[in-house]
SERO-4910 file (N, C-alpha, C, O; in steps of 0.05 Angstrom, whole numbers):
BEGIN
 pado doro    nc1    nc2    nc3   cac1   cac2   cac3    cc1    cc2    cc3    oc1    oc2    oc3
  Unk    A   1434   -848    837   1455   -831    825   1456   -835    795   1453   -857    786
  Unk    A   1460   -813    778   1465   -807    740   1491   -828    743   1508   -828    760
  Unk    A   1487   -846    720   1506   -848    706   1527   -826    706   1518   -803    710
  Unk    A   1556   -829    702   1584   -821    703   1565   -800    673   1547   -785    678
  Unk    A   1571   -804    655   1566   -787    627   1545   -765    628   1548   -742    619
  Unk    A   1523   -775    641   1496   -756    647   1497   -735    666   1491   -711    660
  Unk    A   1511   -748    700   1527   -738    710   1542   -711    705   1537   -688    712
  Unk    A   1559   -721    693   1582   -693    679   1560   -670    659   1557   -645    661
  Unk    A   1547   -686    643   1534   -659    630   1508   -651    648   1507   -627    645
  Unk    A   1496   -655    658   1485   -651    683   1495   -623    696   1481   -603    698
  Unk    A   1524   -626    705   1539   -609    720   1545   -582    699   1543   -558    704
  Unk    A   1552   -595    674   1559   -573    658   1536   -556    657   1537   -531    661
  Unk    A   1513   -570    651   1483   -549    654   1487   -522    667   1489   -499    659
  Unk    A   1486   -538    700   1480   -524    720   1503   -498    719   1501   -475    727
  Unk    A   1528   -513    704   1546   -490    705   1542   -467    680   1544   -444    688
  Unk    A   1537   -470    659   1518   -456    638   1502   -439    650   1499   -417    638
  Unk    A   1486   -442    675   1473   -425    675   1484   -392    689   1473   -370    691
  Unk    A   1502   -400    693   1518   -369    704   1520   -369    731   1510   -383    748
  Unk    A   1544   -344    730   1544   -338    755   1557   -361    777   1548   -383    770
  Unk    A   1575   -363    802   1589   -384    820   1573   -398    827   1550   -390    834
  Unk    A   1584   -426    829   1561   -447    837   1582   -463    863   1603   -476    861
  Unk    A   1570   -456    878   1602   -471    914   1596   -509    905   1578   -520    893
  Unk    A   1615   -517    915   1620   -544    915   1594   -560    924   1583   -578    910
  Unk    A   1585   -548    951   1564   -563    966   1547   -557    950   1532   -576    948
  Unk    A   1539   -533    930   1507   -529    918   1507   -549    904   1488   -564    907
  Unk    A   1532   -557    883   1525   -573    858   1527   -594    873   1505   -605    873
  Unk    A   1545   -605    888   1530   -637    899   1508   -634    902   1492   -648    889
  Unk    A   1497   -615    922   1458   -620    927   1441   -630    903   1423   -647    902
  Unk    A   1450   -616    885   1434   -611    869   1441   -643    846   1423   -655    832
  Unk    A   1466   -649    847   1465   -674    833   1468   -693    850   1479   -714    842
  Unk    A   1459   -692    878   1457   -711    894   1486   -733    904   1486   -753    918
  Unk    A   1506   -720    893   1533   -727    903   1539   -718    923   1526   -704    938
  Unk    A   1569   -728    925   1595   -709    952   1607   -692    928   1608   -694    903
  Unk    A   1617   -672    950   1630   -654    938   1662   -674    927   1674   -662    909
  Unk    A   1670   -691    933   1697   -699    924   1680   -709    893   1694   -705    873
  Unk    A   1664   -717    891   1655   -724    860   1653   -706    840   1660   -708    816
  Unk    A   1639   -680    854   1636   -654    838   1664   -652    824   1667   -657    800
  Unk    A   1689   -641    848   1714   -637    840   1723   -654    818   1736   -645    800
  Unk    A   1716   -687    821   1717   -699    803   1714   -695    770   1730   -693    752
  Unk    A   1685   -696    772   1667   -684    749   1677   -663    736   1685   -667    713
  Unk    A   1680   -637    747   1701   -618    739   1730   -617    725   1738   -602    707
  Unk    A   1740   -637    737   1765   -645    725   1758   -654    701   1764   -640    682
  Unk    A   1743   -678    695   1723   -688    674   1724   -665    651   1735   -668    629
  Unk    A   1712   -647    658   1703   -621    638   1725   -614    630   1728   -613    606
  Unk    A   1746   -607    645   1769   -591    649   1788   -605    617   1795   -594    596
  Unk    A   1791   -636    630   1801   -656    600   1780   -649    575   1790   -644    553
  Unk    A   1761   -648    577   1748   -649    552   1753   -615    539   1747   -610    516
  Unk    A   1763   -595    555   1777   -569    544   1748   -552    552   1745   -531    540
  Unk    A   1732   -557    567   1711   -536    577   1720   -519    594   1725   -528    616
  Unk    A   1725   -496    590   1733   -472    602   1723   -466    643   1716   -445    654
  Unk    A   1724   -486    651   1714   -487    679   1727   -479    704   1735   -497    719
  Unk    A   1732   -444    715   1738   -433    732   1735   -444    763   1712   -449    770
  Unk    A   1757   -447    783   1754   -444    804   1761   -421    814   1780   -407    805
  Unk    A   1740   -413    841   1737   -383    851   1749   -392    878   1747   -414    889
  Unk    A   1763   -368    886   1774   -379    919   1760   -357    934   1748   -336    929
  Unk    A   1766   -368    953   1752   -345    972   1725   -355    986   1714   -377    983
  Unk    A   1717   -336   1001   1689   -349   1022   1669   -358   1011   1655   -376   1020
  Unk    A   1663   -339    975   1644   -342    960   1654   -360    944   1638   -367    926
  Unk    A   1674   -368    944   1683   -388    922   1672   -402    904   1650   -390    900
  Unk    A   1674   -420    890   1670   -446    877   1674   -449    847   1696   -456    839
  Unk    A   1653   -445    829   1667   -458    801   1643   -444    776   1619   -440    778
  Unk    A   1652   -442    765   1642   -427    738   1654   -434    718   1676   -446    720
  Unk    A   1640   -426    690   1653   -418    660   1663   -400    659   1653   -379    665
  Unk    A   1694   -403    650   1704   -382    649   1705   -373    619   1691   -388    605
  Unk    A   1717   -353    605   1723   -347    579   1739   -371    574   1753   -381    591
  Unk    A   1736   -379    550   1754   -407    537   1754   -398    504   1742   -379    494
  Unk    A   1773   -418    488   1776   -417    469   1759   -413    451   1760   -399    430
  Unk    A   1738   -429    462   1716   -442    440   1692   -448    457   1693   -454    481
  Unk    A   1669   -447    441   1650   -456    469   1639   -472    473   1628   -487    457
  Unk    A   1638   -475    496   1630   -505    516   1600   -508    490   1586   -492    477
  Unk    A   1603   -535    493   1573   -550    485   1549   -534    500   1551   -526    523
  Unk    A   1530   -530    487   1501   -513    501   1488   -539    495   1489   -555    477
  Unk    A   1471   -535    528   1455   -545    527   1434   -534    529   1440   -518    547
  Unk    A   1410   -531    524   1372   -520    513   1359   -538    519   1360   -562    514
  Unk    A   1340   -518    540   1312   -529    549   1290   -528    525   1302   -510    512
  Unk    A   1272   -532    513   1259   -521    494   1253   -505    500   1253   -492    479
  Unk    A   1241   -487    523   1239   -452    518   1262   -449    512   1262   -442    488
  Unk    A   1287   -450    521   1307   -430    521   1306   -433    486   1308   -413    473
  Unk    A   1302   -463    472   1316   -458    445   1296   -439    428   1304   -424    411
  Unk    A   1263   -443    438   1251   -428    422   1259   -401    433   1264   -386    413
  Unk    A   1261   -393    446   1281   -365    458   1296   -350    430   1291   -333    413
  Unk    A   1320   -368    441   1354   -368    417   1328   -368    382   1332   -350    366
  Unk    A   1313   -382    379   1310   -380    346   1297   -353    350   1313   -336    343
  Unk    A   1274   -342    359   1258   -328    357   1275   -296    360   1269   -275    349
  Unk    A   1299   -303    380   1316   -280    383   1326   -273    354   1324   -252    341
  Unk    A   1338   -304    349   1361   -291    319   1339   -292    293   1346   -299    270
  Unk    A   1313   -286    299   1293   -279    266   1289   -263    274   1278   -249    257
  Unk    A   1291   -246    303   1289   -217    306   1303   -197    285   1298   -178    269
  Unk    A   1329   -220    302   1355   -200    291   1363   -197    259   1376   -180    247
  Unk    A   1346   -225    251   1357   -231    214   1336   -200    213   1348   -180    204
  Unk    A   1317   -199    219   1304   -171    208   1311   -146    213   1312   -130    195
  Unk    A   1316   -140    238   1325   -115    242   1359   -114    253   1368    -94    264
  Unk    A   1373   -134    249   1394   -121    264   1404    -97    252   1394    -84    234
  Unk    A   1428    -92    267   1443    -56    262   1462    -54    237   1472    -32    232
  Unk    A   1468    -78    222   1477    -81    202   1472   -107    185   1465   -129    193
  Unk    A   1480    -95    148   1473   -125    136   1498   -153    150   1498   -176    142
  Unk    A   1513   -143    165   1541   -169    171   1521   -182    194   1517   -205    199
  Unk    A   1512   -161    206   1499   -179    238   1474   -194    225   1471   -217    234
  Unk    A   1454   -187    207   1430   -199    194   1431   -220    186   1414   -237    190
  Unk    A   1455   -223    172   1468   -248    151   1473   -264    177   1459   -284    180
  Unk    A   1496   -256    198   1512   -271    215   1476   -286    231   1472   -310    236
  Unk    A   1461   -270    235   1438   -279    246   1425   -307    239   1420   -328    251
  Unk    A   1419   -296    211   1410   -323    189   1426   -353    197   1416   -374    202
  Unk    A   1459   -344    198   1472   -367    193   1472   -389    225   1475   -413    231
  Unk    A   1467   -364    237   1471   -382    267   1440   -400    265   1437   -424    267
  Unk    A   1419   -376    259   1398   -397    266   1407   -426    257   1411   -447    270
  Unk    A   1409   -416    225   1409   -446    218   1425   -474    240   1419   -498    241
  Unk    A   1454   -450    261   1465   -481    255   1444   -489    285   1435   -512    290
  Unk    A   1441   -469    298   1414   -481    320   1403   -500    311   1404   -523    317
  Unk    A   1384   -482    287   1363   -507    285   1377   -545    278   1372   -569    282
  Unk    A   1391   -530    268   1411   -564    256   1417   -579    285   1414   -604    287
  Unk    A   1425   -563    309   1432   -589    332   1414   -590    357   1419   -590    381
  Unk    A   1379   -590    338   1369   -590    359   1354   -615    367   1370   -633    361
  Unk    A   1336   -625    377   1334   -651    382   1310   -661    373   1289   -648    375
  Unk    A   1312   -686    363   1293   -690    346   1258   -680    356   1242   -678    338
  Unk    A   1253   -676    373   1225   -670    385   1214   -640    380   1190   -633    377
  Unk    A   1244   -618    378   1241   -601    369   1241   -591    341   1225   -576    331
  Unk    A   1261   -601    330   1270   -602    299   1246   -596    268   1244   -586    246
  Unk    A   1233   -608    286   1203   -611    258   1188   -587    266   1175   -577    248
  Unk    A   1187   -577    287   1173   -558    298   1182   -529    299   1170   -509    292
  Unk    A   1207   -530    310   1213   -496    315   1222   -481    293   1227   -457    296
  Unk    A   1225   -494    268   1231   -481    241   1193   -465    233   1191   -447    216
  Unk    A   1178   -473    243   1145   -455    236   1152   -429    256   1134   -412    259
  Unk    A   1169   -427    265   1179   -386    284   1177   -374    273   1165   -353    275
  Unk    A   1198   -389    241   1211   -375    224   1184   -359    207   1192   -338    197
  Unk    A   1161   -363    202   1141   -351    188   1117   -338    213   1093   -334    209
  Unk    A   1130   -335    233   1114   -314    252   1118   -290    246   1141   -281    247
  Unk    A   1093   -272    237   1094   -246    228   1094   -228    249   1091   -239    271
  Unk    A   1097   -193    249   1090   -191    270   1086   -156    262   1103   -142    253
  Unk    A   1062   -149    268   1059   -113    260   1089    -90    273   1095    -68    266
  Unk    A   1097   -102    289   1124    -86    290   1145    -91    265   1164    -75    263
  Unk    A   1142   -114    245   1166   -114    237   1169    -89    216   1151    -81    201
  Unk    A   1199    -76    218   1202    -57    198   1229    -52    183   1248    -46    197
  Unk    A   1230    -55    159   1248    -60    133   1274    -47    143   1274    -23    148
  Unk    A   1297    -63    147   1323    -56    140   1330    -29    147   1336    -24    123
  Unk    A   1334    -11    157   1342     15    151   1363     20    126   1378      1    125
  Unk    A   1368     39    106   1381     35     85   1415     42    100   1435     35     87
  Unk    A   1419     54    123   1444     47    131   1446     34    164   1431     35    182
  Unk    A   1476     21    160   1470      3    182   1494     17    205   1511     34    201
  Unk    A   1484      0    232   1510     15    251   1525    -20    255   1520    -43    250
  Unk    A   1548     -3    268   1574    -22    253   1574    -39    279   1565    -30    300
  Unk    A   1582    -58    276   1576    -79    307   1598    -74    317   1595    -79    341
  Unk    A   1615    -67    315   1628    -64    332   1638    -28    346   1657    -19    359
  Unk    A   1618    -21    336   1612      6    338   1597      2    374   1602     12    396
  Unk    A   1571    -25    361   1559    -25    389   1563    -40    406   1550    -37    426
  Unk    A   1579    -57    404   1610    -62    430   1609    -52    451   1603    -52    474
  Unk    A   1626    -33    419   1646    -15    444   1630      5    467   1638     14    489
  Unk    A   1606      8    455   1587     29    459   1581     23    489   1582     36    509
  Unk    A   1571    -10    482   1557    -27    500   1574    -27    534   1568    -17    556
  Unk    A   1597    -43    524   1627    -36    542   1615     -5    558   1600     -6    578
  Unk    A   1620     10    551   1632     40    554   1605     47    582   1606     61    602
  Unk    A   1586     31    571   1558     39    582   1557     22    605   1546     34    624
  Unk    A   1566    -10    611   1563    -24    626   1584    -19    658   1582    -25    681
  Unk    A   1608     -2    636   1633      1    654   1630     31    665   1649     40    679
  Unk    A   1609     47    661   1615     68    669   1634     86    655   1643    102    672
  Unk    A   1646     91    626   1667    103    618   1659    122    593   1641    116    576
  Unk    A   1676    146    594   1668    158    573   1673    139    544   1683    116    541
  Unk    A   1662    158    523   1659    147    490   1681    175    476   1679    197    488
  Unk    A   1696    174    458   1706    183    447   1694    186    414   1697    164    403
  Unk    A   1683    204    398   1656    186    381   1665    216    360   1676    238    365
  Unk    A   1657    207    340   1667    222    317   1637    221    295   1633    204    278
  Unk    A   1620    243    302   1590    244    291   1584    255    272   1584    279    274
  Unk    A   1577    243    245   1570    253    224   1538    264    216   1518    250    211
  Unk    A   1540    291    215   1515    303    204   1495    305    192   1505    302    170
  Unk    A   1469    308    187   1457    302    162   1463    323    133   1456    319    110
  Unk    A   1477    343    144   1491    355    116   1509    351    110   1519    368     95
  Unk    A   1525    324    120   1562    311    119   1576    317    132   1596    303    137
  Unk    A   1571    342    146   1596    353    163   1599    335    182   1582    317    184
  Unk    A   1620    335    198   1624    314    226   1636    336    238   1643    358    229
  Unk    A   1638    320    269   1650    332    288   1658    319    313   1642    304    323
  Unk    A   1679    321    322   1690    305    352   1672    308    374   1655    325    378
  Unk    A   1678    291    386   1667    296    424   1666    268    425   1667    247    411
  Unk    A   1662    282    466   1660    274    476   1637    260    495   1625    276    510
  Unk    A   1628    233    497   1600    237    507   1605    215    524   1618    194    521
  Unk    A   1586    226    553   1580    203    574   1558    180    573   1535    187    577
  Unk    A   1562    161    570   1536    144    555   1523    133    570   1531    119    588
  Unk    A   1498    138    564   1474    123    586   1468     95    579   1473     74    591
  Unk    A   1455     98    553   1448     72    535   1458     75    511   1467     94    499
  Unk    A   1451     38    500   1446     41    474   1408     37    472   1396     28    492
  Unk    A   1398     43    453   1374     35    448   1372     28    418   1385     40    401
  Unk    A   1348      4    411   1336      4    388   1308     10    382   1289     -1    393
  Unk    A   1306     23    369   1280     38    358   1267     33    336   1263     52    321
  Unk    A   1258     11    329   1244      4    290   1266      3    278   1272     20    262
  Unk    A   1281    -15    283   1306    -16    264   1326      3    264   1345      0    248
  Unk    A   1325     29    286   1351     36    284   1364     37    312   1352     35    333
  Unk    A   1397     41    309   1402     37    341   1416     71    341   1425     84    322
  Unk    A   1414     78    372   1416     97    384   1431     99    408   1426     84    427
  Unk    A   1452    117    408   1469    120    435   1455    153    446   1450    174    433
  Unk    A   1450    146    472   1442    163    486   1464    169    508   1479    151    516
  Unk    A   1463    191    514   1494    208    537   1490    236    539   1473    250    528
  Unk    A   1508    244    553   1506    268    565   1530    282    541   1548    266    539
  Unk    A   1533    303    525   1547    307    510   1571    332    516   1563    352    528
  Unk    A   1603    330    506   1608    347    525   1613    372    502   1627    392    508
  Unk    A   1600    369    480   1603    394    461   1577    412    468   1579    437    465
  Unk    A   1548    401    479   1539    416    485   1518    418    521   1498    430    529
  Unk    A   1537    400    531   1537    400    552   1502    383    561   1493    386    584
  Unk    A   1490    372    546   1465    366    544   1457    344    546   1480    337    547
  Unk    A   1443    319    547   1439    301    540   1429    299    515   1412    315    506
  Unk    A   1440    273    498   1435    287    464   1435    257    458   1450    240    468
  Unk    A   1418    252    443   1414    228    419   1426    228    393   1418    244    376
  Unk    A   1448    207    387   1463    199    362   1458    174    356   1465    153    367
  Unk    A   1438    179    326   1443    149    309   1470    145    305   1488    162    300
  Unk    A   1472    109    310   1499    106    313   1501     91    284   1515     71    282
  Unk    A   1492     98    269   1493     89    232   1511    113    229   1530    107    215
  Unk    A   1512    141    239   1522    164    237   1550    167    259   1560    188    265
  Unk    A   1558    147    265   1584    145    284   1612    138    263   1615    116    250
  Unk    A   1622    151    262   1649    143    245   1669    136    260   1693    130    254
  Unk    A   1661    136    273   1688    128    300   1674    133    330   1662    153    335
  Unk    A   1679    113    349   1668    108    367   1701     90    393   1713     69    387
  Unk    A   1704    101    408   1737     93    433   1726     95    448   1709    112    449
  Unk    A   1733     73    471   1721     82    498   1750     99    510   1773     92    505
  Unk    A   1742    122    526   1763    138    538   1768    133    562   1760    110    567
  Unk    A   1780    144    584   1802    148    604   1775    154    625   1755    167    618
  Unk    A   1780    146    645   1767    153    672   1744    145    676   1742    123    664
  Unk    A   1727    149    686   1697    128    693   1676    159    711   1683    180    723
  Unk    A   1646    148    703   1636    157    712   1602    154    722   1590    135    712
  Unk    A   1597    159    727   1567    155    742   1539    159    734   1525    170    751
  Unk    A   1529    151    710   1505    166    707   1482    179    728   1483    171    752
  Unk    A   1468    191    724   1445    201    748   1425    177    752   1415    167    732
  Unk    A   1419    168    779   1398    152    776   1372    154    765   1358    135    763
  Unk    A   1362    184    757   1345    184    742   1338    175    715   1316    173    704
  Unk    A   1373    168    704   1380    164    671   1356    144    660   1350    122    670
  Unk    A   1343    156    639   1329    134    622   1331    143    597   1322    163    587
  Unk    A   1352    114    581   1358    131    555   1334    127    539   1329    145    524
  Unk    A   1317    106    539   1288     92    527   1269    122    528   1258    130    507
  Unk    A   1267    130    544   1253    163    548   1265    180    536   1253    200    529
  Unk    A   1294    176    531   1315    201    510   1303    208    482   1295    229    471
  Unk    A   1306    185    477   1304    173    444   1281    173    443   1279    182    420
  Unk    A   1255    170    452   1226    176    445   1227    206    443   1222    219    422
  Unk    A   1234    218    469   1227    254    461   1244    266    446   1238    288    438
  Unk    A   1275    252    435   1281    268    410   1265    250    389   1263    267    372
  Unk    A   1255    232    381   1241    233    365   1216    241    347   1211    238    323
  Unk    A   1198    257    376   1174    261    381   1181    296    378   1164    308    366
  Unk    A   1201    309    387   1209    333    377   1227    338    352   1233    362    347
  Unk    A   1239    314    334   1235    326    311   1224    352    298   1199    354    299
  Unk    A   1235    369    287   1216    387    266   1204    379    248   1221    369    232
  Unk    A   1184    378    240   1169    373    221   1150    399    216   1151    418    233
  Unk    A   1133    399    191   1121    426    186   1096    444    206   1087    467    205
  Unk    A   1090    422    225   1074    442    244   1079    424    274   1081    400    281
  Unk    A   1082    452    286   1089    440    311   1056    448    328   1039    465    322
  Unk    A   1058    432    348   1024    428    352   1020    418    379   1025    395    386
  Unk    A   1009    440    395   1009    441    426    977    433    436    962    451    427
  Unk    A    967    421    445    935    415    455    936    397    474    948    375    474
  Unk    A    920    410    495    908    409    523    888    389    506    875    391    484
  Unk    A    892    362    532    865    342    526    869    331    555    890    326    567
  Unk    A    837    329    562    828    312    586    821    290    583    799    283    575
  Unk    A    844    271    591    838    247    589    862    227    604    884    232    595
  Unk    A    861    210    622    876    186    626    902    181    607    899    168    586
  Unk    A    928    193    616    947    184    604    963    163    582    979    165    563
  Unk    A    948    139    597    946    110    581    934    115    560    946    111    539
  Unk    A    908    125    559    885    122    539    909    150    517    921    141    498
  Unk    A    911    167    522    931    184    498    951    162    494    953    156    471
  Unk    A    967    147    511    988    142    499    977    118    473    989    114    452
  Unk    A    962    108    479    952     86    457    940    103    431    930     88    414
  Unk    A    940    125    427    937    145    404    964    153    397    971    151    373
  Unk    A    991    166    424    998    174    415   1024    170    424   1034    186    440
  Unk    A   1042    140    415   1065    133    430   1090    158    435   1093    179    422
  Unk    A   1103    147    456   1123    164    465   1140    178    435   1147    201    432
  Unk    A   1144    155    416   1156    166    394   1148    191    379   1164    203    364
  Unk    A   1116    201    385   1108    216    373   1093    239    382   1080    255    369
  Unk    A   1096    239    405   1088    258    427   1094    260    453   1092    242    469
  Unk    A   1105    289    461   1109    288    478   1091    297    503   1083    321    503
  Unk    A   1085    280    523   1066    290    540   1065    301    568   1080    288    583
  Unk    A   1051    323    583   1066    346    604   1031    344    621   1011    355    612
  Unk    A   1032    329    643   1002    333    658   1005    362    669   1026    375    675
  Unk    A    980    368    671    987    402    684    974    400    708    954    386    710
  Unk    A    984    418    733    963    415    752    938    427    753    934    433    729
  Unk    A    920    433    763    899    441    766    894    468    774    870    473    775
  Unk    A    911    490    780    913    509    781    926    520    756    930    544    760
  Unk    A    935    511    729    948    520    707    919    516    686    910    533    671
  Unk    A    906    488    691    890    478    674    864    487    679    847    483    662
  Unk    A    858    500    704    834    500    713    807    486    726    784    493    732
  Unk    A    828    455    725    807    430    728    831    412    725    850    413    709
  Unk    A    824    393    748    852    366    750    850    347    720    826    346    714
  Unk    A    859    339    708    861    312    690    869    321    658    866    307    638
  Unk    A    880    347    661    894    360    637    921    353    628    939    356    645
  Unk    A    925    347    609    949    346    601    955    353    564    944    347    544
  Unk    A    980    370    570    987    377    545   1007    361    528   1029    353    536
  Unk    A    997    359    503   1008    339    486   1025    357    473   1021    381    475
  Unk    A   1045    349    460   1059    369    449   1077    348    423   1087    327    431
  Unk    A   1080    355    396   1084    346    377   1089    358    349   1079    380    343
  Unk    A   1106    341    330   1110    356    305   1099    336    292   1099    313    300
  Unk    A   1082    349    256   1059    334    252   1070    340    224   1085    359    227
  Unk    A   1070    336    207   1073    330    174   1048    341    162   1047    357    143
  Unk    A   1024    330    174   1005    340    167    976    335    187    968    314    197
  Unk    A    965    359    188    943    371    216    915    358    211    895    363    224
  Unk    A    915    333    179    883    321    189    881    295    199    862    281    204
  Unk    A    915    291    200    918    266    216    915    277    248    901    267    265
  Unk    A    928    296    252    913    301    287    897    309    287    899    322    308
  Unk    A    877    314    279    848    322    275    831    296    288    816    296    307
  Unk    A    839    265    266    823    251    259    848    236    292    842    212    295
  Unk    A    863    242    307    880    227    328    854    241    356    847    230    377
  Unk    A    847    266    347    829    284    368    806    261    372    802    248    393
  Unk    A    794    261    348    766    251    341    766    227    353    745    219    364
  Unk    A    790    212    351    791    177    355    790    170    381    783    148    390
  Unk    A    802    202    402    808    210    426    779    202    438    771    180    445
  Unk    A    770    221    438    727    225    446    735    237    465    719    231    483
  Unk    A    757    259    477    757    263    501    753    301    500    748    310    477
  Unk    A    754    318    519    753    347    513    783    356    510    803    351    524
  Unk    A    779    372    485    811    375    494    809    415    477    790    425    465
  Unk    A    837    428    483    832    446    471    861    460    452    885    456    456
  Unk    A    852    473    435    887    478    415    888    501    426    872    519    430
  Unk    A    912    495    432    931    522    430    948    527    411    949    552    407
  Unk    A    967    512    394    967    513    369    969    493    349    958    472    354
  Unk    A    984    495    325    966    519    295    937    531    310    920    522    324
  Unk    A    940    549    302    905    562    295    892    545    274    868    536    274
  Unk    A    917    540    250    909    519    227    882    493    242    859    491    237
  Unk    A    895    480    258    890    452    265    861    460    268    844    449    253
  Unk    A    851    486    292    822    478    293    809    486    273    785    484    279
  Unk    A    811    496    246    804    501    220    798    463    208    777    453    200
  Unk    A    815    456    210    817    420    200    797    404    217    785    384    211
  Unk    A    797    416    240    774    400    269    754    402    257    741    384    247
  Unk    A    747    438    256    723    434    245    702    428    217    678    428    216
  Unk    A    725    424    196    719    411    174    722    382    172    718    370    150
  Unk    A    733    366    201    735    349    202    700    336    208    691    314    201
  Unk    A    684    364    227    668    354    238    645    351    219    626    335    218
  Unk    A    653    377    201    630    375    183    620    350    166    599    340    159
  Unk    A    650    347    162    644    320    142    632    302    150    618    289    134
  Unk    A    633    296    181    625    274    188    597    279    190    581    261    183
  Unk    A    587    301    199    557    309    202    547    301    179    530    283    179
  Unk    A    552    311    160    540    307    124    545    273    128    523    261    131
  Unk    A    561    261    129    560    232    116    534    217    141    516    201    136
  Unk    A    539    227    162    526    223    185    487    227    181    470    218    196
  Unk    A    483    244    156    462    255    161    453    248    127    433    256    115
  Unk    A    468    235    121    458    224     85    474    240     67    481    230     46
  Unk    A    481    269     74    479    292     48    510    286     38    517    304     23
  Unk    A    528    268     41    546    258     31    549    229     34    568    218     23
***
């Protein structure tokens, strides 16, 4: 049997990890009687650890909400976890208060960690990574995504006050699926009741955000992660750009993430032949999908710009000439 001291934090562990733990599990597991557990508990209880008893068949004992929080204890994954989480967040969180607040926690982590770790888990801090991307120049308000969060977990409408990209704002009402983050920005996705639709709002553009009155059900089909890619990917931009390509879904999406295209398999009676699918997208400029075709190797065909296959095929020329010396 643990020592009395080892013992108790022992128990606190197991209780850290969430969720009811019955009398008999935690003896098993620290090899006591349950009259010791109850013991132990009391233990916690003096030292001001927030430690719930549950009644009932499922009963037994948990953290409850407390003043202040119980001592953590960290496995070394979990702590490289916690650092690697909050240098996520020092980079992209949803505002400069949460970025800063990020920074400060790491530090006090790294300060109570144990000497085996200490010399080591501060080298996270210079892990680079091709996703990272700069600050957005406005932030969404944390407690914006709260409440958001709440509203989405509980099933309840949002009361949300949305500002325009030409300033105007406007009220409503929206049923919320998710929140999402996207390259640094965050996004509430819902069913909207001004235009009856499911609709994507940066929540940098929320001036006011209430959870409202009554509760409700999303569809089990809801995926707000699929919302926020296809309003992204339908954006307007200066050419909108439809092309049939035969090829393995995977293999386009590694050309052309959800963010930036939207993609529609067709059957084989539309396409003429099974393994068609139409890409569909807005493009800034047509010799970057030219040179996204090329990178493709697969058959594919435009339907539009007319522009684009003008760019294909000066795409091809070029390459023939460099291909053949004469450039």
């Amino acid at each position: 049997m643990a020592r009395p001291t080892a013992r108790v934090l022992a128990l606190l562990e197991l209780l850290q990890a969430g969720g009811v733990r019955t009398a008999a599990e935690l003896a098993a597991r620290l090899d006591v009687d349950e009259r010791t557990v109850r013991r132990d508990v009391e233990h916690l209880l003096e030292l001001e650890v927030p430690v719930e008893a549950v009644r009932g068949r499922y009963g037994g004992y948990r953290i409850g909400a407390g003043s202040r929080l119980p001592p953590l204890m960290l496995t070394d994954d979990e702590a490289v976890a916690v650092v690697l989480g909050l240098a996520g967040a020092a980079r992209t969180g949803p505002s400069a208060a949460t970025r800063t607040a990020a920074e400060t926690a790491s530090a006090k982590v790294r300060r109570s960690l144990p000497a085996r770790l200490a010399d080591r888990v501060p080298g996270l801090l210079v892990v680079r990574t091709t996703a990272a991307v700069p600050a957005p120049p406005a932030s969404a308000s944390t407690e914006a995504l709260l409440t958001a969060g709440t509203a989405v977990r509980e099933g309840r409408p949002l009361r949300i006050r949305h500002r325009r990209r030409d300033g105007s704002a406007s009220d409503r009402t929206v049923l919320p699926w998710g929140v999402v983050e996207h390259e640094g920005r965050w996004y509430l996705v819902g069913l909207d009741s001004a235009s009856d639709a499911v609709r994507t709002f940066r929540m940098d553009r929320l001036e006011r955000v209430a959870v409202g009155g009554g509760r409700f059900t999303a569809p089990p089909d809801a995926d707000p992660v699929r919302e926020v890619l296809a309003a992204l990917a339908s954006t307007p931009r200066d050419f909108s750009v439809r092309v049939l390509i035969r090829a393995p879904e995977e293999r386009i999406r590694r050309r052309l993430p959800g963010s930036i295209a939207i993609l529609e398999p067709l059957p084989a009676d539309e396409a003429g032949e099974e393994g068609w699918i139409r890409v569909v997208l807005e493009a800034a400029r047509l010799d970057w999908v030219a040179g996204v075709l090329a990178l493709l190797d697969a058959p594919f065909r435009i339907e539009q710009p007319e522009a684009l296959r003008t760019e294909v095929l000066a795409l091809a020329a070029r390459l023939s000439d460099r291909a053949s010396g004469r450039a």
